[in-house]
C-alpha positions in Angstrom: -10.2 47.3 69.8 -13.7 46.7 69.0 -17.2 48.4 70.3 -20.2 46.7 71.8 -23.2 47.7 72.2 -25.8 45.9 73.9 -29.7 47.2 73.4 -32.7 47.1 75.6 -34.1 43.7 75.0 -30.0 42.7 75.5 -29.8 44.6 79.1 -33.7 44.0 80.1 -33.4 41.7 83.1 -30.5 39.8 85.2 -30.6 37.3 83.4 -29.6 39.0 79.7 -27.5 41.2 81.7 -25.4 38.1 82.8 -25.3 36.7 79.2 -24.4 39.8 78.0 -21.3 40.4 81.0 -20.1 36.8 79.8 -20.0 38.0 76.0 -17.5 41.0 77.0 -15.7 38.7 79.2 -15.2 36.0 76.8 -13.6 38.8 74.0 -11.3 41.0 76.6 -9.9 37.6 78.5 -9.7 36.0 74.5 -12.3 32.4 76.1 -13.9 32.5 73.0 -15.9 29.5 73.9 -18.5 32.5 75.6 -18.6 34.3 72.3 -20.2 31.3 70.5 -19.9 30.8 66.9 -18.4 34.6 66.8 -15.5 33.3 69.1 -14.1 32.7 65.2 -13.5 36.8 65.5 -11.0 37.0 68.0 -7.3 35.5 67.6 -6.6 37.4 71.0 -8.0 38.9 73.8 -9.3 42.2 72.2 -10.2 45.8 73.9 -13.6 46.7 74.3 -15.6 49.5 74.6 -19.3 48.8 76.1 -22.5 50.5 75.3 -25.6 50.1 76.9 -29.2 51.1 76.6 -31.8 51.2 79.2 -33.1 48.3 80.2 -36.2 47.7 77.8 -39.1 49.8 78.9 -37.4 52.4 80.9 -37.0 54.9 78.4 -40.8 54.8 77.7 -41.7 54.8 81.7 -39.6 57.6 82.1 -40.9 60.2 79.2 -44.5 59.1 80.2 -43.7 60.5 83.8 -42.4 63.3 82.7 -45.3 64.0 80.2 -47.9 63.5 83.1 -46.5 65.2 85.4 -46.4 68.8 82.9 -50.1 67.8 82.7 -50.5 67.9 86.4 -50.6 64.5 87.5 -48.4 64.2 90.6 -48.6 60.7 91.0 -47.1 58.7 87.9 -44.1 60.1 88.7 -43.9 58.9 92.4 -44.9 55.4 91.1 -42.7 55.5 88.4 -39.3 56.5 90.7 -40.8 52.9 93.1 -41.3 51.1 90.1 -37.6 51.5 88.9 -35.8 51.1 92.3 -37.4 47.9 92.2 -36.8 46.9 88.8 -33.0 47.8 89.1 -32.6 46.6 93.1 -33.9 43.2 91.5 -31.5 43.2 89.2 -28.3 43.9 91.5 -30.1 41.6 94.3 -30.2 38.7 91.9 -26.5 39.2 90.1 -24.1 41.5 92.2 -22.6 39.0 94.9 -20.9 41.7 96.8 -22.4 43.0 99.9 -20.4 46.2 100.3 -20.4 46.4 96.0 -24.2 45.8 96.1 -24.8 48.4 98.8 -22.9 51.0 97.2 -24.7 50.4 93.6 -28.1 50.7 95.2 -27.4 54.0 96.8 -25.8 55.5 94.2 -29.3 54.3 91.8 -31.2 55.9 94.9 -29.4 59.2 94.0 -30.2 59.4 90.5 -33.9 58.4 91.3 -34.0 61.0 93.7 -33.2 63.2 91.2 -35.5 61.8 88.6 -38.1 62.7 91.5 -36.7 66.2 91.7 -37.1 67.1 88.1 -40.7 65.7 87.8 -41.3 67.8 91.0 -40.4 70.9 88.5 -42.1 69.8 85.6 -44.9 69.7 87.5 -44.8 72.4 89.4 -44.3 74.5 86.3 -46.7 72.9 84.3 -44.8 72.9 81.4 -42.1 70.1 79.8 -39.3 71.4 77.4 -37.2 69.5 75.4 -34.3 70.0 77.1 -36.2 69.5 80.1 -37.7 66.2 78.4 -33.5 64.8 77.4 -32.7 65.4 81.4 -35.3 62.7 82.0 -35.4 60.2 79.3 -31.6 60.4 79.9 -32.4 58.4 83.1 -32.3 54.9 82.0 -28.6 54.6 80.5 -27.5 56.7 83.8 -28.8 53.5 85.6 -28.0 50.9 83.9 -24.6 51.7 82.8 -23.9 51.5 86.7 -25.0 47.9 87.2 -23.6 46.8 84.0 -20.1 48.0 84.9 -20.3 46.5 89.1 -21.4 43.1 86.9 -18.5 42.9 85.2 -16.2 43.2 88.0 -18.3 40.8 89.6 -17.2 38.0 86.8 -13.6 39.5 86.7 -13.4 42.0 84.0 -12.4 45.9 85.6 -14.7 48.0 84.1 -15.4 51.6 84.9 -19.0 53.3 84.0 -18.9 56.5 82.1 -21.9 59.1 81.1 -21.4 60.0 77.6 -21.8 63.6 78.7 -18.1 63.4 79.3 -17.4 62.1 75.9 -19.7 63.0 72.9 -20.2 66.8 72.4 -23.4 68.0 70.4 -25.6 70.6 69.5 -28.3 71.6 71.2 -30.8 70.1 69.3 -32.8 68.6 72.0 -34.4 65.1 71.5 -32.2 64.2 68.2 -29.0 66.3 69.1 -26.4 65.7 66.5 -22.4 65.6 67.0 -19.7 68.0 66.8 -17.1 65.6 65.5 -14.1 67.5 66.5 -14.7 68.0 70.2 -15.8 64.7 71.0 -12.9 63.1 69.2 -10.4 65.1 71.5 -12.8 64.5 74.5 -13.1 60.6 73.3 -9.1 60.4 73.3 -8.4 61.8 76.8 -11.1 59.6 78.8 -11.6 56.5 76.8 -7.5 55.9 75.5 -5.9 55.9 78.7 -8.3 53.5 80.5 -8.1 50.9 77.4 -4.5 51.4 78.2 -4.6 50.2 81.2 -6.7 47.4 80.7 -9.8 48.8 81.8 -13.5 48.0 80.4 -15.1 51.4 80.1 -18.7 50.9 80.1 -20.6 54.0 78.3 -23.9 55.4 78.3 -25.8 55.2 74.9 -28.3 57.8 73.5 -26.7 61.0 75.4 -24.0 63.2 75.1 -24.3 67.3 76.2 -23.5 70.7 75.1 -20.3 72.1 75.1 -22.0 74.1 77.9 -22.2 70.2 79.9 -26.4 70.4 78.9 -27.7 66.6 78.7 -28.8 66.4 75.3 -30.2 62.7 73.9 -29.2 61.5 69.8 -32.6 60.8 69.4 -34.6 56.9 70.1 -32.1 54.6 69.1 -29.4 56.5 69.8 -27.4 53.8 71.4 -26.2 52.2 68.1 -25.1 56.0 67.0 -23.2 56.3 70.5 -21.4 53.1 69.4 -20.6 54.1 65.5 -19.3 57.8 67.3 -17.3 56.1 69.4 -15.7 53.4 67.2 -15.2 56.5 64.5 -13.2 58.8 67.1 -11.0 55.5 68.6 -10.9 53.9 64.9 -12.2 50.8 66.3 -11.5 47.4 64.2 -15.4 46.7 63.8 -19.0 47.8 65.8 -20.9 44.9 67.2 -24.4 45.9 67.5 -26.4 43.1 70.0 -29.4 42.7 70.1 -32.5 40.3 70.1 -32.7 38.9 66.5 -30.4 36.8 64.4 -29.1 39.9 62.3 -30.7 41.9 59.3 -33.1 39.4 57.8 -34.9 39.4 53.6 -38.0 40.7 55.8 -39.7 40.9 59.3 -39.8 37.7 60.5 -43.3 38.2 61.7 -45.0 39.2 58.6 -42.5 36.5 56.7 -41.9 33.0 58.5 -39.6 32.1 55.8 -37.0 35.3 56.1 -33.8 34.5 56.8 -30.6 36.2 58.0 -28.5 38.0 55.7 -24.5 37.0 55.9 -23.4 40.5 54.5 -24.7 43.5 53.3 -23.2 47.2 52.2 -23.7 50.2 54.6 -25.8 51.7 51.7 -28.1 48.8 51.5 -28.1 48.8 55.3 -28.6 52.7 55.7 -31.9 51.9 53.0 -33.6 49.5 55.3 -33.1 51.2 58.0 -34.3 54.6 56.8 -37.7 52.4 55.8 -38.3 50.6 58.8 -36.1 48.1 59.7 -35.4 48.7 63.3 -32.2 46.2 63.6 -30.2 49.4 63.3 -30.5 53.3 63.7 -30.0 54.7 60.7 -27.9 57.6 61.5 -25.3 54.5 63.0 -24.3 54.1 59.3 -22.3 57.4 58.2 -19.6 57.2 61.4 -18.8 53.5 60.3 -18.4 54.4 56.6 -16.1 58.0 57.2 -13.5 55.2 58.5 -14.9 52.1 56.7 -15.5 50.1 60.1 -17.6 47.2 59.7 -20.5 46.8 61.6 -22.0 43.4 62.9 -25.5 43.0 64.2 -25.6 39.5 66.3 -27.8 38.3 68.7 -27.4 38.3 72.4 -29.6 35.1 73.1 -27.9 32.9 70.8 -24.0 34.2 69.8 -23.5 30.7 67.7 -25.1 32.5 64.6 -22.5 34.5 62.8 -25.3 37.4 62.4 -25.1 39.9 59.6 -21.7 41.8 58.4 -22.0 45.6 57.0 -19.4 46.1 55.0 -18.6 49.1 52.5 -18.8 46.4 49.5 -20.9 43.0 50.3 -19.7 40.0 48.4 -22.1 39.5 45.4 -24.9 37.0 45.8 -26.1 36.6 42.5 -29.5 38.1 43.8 -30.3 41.5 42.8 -32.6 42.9 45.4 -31.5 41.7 49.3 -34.3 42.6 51.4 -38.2 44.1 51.7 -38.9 46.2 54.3 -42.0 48.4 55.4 -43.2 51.8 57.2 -46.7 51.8 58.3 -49.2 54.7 59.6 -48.1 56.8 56.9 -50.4 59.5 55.2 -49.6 60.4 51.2 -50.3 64.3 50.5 -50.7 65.8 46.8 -50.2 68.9 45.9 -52.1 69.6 42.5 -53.3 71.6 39.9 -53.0 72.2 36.4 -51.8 75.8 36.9 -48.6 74.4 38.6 -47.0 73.1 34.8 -44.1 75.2 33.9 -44.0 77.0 36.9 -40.7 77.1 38.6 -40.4 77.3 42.1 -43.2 75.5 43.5 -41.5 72.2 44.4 -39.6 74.0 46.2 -42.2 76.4 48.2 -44.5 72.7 49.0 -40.8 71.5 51.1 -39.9 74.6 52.5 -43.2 74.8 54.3 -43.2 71.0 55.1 -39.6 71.9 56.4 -40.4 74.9 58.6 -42.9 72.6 60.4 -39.8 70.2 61.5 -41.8 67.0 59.1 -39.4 64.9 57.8 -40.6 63.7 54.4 -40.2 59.7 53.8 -40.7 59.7 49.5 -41.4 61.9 46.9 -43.0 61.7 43.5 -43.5 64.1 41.2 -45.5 63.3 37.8 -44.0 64.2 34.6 -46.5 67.1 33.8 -45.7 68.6 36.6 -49.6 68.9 37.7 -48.8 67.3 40.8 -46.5 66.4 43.5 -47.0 63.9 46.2 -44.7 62.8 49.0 -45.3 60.8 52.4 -44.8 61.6 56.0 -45.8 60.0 59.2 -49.6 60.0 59.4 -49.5 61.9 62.9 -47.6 65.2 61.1 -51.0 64.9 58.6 -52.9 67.9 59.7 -49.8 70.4 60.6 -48.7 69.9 56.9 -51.8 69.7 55.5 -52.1 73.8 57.3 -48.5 74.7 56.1 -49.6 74.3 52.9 -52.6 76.0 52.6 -50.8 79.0 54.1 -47.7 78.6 51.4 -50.3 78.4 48.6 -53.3 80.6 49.5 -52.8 83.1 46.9 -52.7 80.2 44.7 -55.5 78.4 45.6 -57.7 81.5 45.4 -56.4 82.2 41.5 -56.8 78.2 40.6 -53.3 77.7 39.6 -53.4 75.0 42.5 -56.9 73.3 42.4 -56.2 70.8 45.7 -54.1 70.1 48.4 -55.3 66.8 49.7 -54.5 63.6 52.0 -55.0 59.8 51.2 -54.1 58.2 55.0 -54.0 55.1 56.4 -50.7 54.2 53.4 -47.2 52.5 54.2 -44.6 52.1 52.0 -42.8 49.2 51.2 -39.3 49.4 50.3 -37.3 46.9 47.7 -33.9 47.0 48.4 -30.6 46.0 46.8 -27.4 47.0 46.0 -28.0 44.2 42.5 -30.6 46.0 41.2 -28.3 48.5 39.4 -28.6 48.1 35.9 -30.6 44.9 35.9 -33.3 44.8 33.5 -36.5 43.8 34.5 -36.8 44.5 38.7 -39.5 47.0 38.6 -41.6 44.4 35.9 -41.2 41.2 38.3 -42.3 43.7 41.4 -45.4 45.2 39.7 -45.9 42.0 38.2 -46.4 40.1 41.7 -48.3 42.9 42.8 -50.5 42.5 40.2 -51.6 39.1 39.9 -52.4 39.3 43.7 -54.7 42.5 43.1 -52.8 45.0 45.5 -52.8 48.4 43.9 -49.8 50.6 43.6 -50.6 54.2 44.7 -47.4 56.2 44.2 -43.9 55.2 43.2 -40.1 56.0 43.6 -36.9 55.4 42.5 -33.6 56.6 42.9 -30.9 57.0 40.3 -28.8 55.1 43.0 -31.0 52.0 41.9 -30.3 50.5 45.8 -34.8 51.1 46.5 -37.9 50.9 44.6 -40.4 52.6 46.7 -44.2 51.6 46.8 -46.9 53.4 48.6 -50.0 50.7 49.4 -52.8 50.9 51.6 -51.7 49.6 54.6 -54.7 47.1 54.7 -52.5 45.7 51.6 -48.7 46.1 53.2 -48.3 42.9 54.5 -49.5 40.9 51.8 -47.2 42.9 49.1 -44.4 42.1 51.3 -45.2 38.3 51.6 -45.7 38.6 47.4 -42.4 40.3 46.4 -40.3 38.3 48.9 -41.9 35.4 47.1 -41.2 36.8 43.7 -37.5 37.3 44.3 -37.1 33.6 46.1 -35.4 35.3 49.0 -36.5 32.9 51.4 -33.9 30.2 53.3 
């Protein structure tokens, strides 16, 4: 049994929804020839579990009518609830057949507009939009779509039921990144999903939600469709994860910012789990750890063109004879530095500048700490600048008034670029030919990390530079096709 997942760009109009119904069909029938070049998987008709995402752009339309209407705007909303009745009544117009199948799909996507419409009502009524209030909405999309994906597929032969992950994956209530209780959605996962298989039925799940053990809607946080597929190929013990989407696989570097970047054939989960983490969007990075507790491999393959193989994660990639894989980026960053000659010797103040960060909910992207111990810097998004910036003048007044602290400061406008590869452990001479390209093109380093895991050098640039030190190092390394 395998899992699909198919993302926004994969689900975003009849068209890739068609392609996208004949990729399922082609692996539960075993017609391989619809698969492409990854017909090569299959020596059988195999069970599959669907995912699906909103269609691309929904998720976005729907938290921005939900934001203006707490801010008393009572239209967006309204225009919002036509806007995606006709996107979706397009959709089933141009690729659901069925009269009495079609009429039935569009009323029960009425319904759940309807009650898109109600909640907005309330937000705005109440002037106020809560988190949990904010997952009911966004939740919206996969609720629609996971409908017309499942009628499609009956339409081209496959029986397929539609399910709302709230029946399936249990969480916290951590509204707006909700995380999993394993335990409860494994039982919940084996009575609703195991007997359908068994019968030979397509169950077609909701991505990016789940729900309390109270039934709450809760969301896994943007992106959370590739973690609804890991969960679920984790509690069924899945043979692999396929993960499609609009690009060729996980590439040496974006495409856009490199023309020569090509596809990489295989990579490890913690290579995989590093470029995702600093900014390569092909996969969520919380999608790793389910995978690797039951070593499932994952493929990333494109929906638009299933002849290329894509890229295998694996718990150990074949070696390549290359020691770093792949450069990847973060922009819109902001570096803060905590410093002051006071701080050497003292214990305890690393751990009073993250505690404060932490009690603000900022995630922090790198760290670096200089030997003296006279300062600390680390990076987080450039938008969390000012909050932290006030955390730590709180934290460290009493310092700062004595002098043991002499600055708390902000250099914005950064991005890091991450060098990543699971080669680079214990090979002399990475850091020299990555500073070194750097430096004959005259981009300045501003802060650096490493871990002892040796998988990432970190970087911190000005993000006028980022691009360019990307284009350098990939050139450096010869990563290129």
């Amino acid at each position: 049994m395998i899992v699909m997942k198919f993302g926004g760009t994969s689900v975003g109009d009849a068209e890739s929804i068609a392609q996208a119904t004949q990729i399922v069909r082609g692996a539960v029938t075993g017609e391989s020839d619809r698969l492409g070049g990854m017909g090569q998987a299959f020596e059988s008709p195999q069970p599959v579990v669907v995912v699906v995402s909103a269609m691309s752009g929904v998720t976005d339309s729907l938290v921005k009518a939900a934001t203006s209407a707490a801010n008393r705007d009572g239209q967006t909303f309204r225009q919002a609830k036509e806007s995606l009745l006709d996107r979706h009544g397009a959709v089933i117009e141009a690729i659901v057949g069925d009269g009495e199948a079609r009429s039935a799909l569009l009323g029960e996507i009425e319904t759940l507009l309807r009650e898109f419409e109600s909640l907005c009502q309330s937000i705005y009524i109440l002037g106020e939009l809560t988190a949990r209030g904010l997952d009911a909405v966004s939740s919206l999309g996969e609720r629609l779509l996971v409908r017309v994906f499942a009628v499609t597929l009956r339409s081209v032969g496959v029986e397929a039921n539609p399910l709302e992950a709230t029946t399936l994956i249990v969480t916290d209530d951590n509204y707006g990144g909700a995380t999993p209780l394993m335990d409860e959605t494994r039982a919940k996962v084996q009575a609703n999903l195991v007997p359908l298989l068994a019968e030979g039925i397509t169950p077609v799940v909701t991505g990016f939600i789940g729900a309390t053990p109270s039934g709450i809607v809760t969301t896994l946080g943007r992106g959370g469709s590739d973690y609804t597929a890991a969960i679920l190929g984790n509690c069924l013990d899945s043979r692999e994860i396929w993960i499609w989407t609009d690009v060729d696989g996980i590439m040496t570097a974006n495409p856009r910012v490199v023309p020569g970047a090509r596809t990489l054939p295989e990579i490890s989960y913690a290579e995989a789990a590093e470029l995702s983490y600093f900014g390569a969007k092909v996969l969520y990075s919380k999608t790793i750890l389910p995978a690797l507790e039951k070593d499932i491999p994952i493929r990333i393959v494109n929906t638009f063109n299933p002849d290329h193989p894509g890229t295998l994660v694996v718990a150990e990639a074949e070696p390549t004879g290359k020691a770093v894989k792949a450069i990847t980026a973060i922009k819109r960053l902001s570096l803060i530095t905590v410093e002051g000659r006071g701080m050497i010797g003292v214990p305890g103040i690393a751990a009073k500048v993250f505690s404060a960060v932490a009690r603000e909910g900022i995630s922090v992207l790198m760290i670096s700490q200089s030997s003296s111990e006279q300062s600390i810097c680390f990076v987080v998004q450039q938008e969390t600048n000012g909050r932290a910036l006030r955390a730590l003048e709180n934290e460290f007044e009493l310092e700062l008034a004595r002098r043991n602290i002499d600055r708390i400061w902000a250099q914005g406008d950064v991005a890091i670029v991450a060098v990543v590869g699971a080669g680079m452990k214990g090979t002399p001479g990475i850091g020299a030919k990555v500073f070194g390209a750097l430096g004959r093109n005259a981009i300045n380093v501003i802060s650096v990390a490493q871990g002892s895991s040796e998988y990432n050098i970190s970087l911190v640039v000005d993000e006028k530079d980022v691009d360019d030190a990307v284009r350098y190092i990939h050139q450096e390394f010869e990563l290129g096709g």
